[in-house]
C-alpha positions in Angstrom: 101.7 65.9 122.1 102.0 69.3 123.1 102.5 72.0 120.5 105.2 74.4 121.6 105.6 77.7 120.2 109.0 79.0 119.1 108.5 82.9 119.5 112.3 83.9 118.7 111.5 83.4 114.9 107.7 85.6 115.6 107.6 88.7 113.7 104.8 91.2 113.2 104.8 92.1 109.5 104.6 96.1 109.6 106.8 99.1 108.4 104.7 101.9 110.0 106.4 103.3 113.5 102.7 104.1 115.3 102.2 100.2 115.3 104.9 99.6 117.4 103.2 99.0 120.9 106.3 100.0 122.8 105.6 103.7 122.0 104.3 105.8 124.6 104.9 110.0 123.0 102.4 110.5 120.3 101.3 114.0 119.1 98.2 113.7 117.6 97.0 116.6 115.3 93.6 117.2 113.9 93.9 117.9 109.9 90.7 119.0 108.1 87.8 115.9 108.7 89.0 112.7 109.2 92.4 113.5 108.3 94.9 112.2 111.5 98.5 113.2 111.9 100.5 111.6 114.5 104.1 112.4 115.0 106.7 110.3 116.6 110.2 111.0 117.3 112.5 108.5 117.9 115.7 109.7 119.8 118.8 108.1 121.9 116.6 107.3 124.7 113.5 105.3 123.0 115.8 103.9 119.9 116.7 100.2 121.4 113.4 100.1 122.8 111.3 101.2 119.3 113.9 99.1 116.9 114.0 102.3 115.0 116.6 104.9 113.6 116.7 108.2 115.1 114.5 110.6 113.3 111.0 112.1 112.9 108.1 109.5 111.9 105.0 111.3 111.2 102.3 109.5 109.9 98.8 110.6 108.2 96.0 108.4 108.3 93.1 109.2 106.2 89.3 107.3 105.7 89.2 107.7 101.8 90.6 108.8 98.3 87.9 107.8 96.0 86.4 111.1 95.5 88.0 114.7 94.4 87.4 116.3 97.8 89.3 114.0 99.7 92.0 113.9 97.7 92.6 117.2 97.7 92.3 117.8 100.9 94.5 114.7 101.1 97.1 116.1 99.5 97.0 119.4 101.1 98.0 117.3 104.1 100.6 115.6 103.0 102.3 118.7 101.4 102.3 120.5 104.7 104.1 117.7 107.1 106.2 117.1 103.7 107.5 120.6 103.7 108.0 120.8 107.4 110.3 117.4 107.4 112.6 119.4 104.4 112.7 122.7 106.0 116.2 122.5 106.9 116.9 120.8 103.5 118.7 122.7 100.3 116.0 121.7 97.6 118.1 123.3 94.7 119.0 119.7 93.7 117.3 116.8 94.6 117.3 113.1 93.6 113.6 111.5 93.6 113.8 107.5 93.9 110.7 105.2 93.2 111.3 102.0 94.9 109.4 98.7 94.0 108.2 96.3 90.8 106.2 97.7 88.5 105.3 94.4 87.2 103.1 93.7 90.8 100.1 96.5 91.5 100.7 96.3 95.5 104.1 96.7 94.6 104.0 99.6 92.2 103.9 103.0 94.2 106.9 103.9 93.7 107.6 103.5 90.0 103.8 105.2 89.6 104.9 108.2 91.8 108.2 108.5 89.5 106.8 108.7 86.2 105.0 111.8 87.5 107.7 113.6 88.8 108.7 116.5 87.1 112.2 116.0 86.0 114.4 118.8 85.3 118.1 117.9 85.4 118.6 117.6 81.7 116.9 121.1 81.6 119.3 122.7 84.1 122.1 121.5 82.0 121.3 123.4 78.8 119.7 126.5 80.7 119.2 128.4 83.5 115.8 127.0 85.4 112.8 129.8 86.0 112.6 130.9 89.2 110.7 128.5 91.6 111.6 125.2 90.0 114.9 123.4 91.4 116.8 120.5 89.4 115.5 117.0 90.2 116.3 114.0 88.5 114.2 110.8 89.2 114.6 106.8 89.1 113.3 103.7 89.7 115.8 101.2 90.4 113.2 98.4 89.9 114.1 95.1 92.5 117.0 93.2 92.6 115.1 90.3 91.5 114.9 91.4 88.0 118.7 93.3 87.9 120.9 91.2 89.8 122.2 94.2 91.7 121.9 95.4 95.0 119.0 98.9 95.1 121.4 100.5 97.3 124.3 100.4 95.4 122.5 101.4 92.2 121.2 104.6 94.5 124.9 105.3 95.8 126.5 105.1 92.0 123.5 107.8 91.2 124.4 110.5 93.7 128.1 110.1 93.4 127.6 110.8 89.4 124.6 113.8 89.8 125.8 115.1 93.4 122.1 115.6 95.0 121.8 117.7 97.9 119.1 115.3 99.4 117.2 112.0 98.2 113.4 111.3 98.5 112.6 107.8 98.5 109.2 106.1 97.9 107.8 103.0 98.4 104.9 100.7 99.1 104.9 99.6 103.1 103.3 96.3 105.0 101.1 96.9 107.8 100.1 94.6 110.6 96.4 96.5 110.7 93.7 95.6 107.8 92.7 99.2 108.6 95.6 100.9 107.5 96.1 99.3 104.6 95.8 102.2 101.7 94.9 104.7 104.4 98.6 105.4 105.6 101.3 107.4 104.6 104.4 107.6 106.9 106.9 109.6 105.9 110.3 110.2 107.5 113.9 111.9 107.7 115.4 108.7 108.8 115.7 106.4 105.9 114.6 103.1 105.0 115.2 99.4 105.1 113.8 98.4 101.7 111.5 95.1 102.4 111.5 94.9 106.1 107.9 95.0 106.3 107.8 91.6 104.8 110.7 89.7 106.1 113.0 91.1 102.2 115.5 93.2 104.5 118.0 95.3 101.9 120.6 97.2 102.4 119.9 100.6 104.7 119.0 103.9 102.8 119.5 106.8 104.9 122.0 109.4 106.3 124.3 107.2 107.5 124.6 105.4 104.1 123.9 108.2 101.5 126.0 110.8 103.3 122.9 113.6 102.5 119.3 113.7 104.0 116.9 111.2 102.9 113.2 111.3 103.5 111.2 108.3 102.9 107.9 108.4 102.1 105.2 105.4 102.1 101.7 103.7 102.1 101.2 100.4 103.6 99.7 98.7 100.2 99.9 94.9 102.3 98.8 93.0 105.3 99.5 89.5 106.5 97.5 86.5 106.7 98.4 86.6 111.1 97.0 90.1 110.9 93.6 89.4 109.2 92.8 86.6 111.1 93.9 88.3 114.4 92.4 90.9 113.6 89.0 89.5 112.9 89.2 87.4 116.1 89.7 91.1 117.9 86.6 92.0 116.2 84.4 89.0 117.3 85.7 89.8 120.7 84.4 93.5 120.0 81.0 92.1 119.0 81.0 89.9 122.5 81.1 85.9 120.6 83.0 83.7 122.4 85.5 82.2 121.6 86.5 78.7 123.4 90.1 78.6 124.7 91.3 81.9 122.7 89.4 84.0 125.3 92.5 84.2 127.7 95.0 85.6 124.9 95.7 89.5 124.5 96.2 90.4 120.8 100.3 89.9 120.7 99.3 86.5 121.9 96.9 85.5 119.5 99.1 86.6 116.6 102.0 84.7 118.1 99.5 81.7 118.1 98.6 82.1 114.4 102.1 83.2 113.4 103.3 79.4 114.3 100.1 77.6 113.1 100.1 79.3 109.4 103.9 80.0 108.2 105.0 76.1 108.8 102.3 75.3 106.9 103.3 78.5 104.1 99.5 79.7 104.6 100.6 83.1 106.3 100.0 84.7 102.8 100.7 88.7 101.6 97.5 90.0 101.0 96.3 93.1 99.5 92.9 94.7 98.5 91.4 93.7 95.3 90.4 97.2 94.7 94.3 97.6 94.4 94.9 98.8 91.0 92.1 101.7 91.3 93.5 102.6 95.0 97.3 102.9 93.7 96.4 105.2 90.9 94.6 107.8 93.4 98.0 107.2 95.7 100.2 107.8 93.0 98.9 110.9 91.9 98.4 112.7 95.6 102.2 111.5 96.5 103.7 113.2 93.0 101.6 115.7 92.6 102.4 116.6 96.4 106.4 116.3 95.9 106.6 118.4 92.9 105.1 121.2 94.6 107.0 120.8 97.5 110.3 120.8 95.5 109.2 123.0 92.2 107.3 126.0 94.3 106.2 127.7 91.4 104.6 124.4 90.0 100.9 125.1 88.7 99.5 121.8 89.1 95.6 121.6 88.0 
């Protein structure tokens, strides 16, 4: 018998906007080496088509953060297109949110990004802050999992007691490309679905919802089972091996194949690198040490 494929339920696991084969703007910008920037905007016209809230997606891919240079030159980067999405923003008081489980590596970026920030709320409260450093607070939320509650509403109950003029939210991402996978950062002034990347869809967090500017920031940490495999077929292709019957597919296909082959039988798996915990650390430290001197000027970071 025939084996029919049911492609209403497909779904490409990715968060990042620049997989999304239905867009055709892209400014690409040339940072440092091997540093890429690509910015996409998202407006009334392309929305419905991109599945995407109107904003400004831009998105830095990078090659490597295992050595000082990089990383630097990394994080010079990301403070640059960081400060250009806030321009507009009042960063006198600001509200820093670490999404994700601390308890899973892959998961982690966010709660490792917080405990870096420099918080200085409490400070502001007691005395007068020196010139160049504004008054963030910062929290992780953790997942609803572990507290039973809803991250949005713990977010919402936040502002409405500490009155932020904006929110920056981080968080690990899913990719649908092996080679983006801990060589992304997207970062936007539209929000954030938490979980949509892997099927976990919460409750919205942007503008709409928060009722100040949010800018989310995040690294694709995971990859799918669908995506490997396709993309390794893609790769034997590249390398000229045949392939018997595959051979007439185009890539959307091919995942579409594999989608409804390995989730029935629960083998499309989450995976992420087993260099994870090393890779996260590195992440961590260019993402905080990046927003603190975006939002404390006069920050001297070493």
């Amino acid at each position: 018998m025939k084996h029919e494929i049911d492609l209403k339920n497909f779904n490409i696991h990715t968060d990042l906007v620049i997989e999304d084969q239905s867009i055709k703007t892209k400014y690409n910008i040339e940072e440092y080496k091997d540093i890429t920037v690509t910015k996409v905007i998202v407006n009334k016209e392309n929305k419905n088509i991109l599945n995407r809230k109107e904003g400004t997606y831009i998105t830095i891919e990078f090659n490597d953060v295992t050595d000082i240079d990089n990383q630097n030159n990394l994080e010079k980067v990301f403070i640059k297109y960081l400060e250009k999405l806030m321009k507009n923003i009042d960063k006198s008081r600001g509200l820093i949110i670490g999404l994700g489980n601390s308890n899973s590596t892959p998961d982690s970026l966010g709660p490792n990004v917080i405990r870096d920030i420099v918080v200085t709320t409490h400070l502001a409260n007691i005395t007068k802050l020196d010139n160049g450093f504004n008054e963030i607070a910062a929290f992780s939320p953790g997942v609803t999992g572990d507290t039973g509650i809803e991250t949005a509403d713990i977010i919402t109950n936040i502002i409405n007691t500490i009155k932020p003029n904006y929110v920056i939210i981080v968080d690990a991402l899913a990719s649908k490309s092996i080679e983006r996978v801990n060589k992304t950062i997207q970062m936007s002034d539209a929000g954030i679905s938490p979980g949509s990347g892997i099927g976990n869809n919460r409750k919205e967090l942007s503008k709409d919802t928060l009722n100040i500017p949010v800018i989310s920031i995040g690294i694709p940490t995971v990859v799918d089972a669908v995506s490997i495999v396709a993309d390794t077929i893609n790769y034997m292709y590249n390398d000229k091996i045949k392939l018997i019957n595959l051979k007439k597919y185009n890539d959307n296909e091919i995942r579409e194949i594999l989608f409804s082959v390995l989730t029935p039988l629960g083998y499309n798996l989450i995976v992420t690198p087993k260099e994870i915990d090393f890779i996260i650390k590195k992440l961590s430290n260019i993402l905080s040490n990046g927003i603190n001197k975006v939002i404390h000027p006069k920050l001297k970071i070493k």
